[in-house]
Backbone bond lengths (Angstrom), bond angles and torsions (degrees), N, CA, C in turn:
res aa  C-N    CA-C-N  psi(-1)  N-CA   C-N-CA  omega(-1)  CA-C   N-CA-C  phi
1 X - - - 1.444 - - 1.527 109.29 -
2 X 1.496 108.72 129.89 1.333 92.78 -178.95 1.562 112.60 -89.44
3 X 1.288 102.07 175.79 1.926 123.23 -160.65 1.704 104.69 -83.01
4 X 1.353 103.22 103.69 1.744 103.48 161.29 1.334 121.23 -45.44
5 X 1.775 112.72 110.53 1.871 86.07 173.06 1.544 86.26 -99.18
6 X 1.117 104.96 179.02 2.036 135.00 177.12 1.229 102.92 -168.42
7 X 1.925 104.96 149.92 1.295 126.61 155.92 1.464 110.56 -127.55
8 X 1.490 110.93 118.02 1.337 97.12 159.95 1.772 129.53 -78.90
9 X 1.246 94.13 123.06 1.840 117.83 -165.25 1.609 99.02 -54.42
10 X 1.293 95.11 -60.41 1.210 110.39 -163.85 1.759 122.53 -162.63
11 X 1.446 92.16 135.26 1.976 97.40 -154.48 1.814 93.38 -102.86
12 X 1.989 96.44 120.15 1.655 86.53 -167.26 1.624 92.55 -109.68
13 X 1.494 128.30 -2.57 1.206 115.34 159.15 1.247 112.93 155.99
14 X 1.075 122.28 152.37 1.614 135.46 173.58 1.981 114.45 -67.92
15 X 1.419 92.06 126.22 1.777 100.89 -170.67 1.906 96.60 -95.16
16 X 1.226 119.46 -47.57 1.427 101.96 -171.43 1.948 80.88 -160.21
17 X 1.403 104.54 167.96 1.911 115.57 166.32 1.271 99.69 -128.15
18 X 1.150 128.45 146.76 1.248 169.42 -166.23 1.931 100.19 -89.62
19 X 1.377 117.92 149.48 1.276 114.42 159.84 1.335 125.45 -45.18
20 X 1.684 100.76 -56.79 1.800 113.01 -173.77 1.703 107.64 -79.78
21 X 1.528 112.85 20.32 1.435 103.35 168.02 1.708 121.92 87.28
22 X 1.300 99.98 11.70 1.373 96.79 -166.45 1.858 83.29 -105.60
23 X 1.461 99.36 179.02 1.702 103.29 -167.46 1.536 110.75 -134.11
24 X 0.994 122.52 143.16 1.760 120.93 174.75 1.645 95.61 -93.05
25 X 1.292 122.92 129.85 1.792 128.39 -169.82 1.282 103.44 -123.62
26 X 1.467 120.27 162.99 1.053 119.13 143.94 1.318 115.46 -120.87
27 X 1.475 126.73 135.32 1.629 127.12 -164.47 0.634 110.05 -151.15
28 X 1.464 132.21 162.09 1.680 140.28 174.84 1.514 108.84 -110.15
29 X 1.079 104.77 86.95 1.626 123.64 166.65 1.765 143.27 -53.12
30 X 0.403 171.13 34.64 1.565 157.18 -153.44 1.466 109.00 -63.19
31 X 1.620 101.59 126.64 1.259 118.80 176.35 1.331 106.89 -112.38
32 X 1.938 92.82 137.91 1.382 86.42 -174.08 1.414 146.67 59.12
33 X 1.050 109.45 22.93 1.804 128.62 -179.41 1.819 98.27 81.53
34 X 1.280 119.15 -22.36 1.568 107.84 177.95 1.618 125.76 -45.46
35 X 1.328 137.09 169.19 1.216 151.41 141.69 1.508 113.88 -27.60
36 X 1.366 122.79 106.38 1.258 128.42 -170.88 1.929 116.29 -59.55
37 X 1.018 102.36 126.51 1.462 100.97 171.62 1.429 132.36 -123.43
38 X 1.252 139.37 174.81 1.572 122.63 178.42 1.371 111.42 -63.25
39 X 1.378 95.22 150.61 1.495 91.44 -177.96 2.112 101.60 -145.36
40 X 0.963 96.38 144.34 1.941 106.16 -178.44 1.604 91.04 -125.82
41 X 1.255 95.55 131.34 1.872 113.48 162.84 1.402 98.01 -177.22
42 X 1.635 85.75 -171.94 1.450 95.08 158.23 1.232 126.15 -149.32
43 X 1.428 114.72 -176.13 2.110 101.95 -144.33 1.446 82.28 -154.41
44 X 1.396 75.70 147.09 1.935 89.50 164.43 1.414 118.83 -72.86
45 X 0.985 113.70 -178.83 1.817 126.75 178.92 1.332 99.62 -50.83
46 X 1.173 128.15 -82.83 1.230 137.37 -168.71 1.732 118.40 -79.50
47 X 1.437 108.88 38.17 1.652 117.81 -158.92 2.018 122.43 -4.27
48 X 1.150 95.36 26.19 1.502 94.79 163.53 1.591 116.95 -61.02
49 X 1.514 121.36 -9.79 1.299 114.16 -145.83 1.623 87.60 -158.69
50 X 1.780 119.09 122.33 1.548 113.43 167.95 0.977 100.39 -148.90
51 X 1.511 110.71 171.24 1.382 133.46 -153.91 2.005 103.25 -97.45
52 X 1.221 127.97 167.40 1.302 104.66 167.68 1.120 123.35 -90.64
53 X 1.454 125.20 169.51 1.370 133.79 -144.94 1.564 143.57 -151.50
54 X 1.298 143.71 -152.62 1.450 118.93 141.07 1.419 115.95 -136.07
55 X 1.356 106.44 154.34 1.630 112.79 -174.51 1.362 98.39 -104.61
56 X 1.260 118.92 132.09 1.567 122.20 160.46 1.437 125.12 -115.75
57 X 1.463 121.57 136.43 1.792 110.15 173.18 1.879 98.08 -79.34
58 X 0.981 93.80 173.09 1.341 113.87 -170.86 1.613 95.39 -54.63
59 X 1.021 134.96 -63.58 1.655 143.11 -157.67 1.374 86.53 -52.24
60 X 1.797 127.78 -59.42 1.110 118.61 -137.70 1.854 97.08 -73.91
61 X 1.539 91.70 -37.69 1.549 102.90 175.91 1.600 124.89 -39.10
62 X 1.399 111.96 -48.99 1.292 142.10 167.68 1.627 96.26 -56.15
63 X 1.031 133.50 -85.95 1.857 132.71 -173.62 1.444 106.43 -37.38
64 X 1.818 111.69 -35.53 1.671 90.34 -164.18 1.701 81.77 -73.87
65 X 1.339 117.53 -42.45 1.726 102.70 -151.60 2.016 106.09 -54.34
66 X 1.126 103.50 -10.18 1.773 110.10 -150.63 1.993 91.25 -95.13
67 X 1.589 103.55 -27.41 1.620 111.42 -176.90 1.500 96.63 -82.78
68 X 1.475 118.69 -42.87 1.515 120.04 175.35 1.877 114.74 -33.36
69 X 1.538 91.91 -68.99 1.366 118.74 -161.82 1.573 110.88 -75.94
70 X 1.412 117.18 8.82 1.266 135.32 168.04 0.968 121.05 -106.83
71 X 1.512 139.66 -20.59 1.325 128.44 -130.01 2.412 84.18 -111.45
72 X 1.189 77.34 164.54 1.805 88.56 -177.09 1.278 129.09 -99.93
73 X 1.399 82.61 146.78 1.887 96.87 -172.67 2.087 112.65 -6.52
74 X 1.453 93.86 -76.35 1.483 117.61 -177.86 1.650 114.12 -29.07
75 X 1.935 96.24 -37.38 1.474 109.96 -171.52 1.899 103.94 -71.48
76 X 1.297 113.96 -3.58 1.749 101.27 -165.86 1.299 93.91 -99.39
77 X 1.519 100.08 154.16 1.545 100.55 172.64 1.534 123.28 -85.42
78 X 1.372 107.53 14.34 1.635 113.68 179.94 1.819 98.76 -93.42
């Protein structure tokens, strides 16, 4: 199997931590030498090591935030 490389571009913030310390992020990644895109997972302390996840381009990024910021009362879990 070949070897995932990644760089995280840029770290836009922590979504929730885990007991054992690991973190749900949101980051702009590049996989594989590609064009960095959003990315949600989660990573250990020292992100040598993550969980699987999703990559988004910007547009798609943009639609979830636009389906977020739409969706109705009934839809929240509060």
């Amino acid at each position: 199997m070949a070897e995932i490389k990644f760089e995280i571009v840029k770290e836009l913030g922590v979504i929730a931590e885990s007991t054992r310390g690991w973190t749900k992020e949101l980051n702009l990644v590049s996989w594989n030498d590609n064009p960095p895109k959003y990315d949600i997972r989660d990573w250990s302390p020292d992100h040598s090591r993550m969980s699987k996840g999703i990559s988004m381009t910007e547009e798609e990024m943009q639609k979830l935030v636009e389906l977020f910021n739409s969706r109705d009362e009934e839809d929240s879990f509060e």
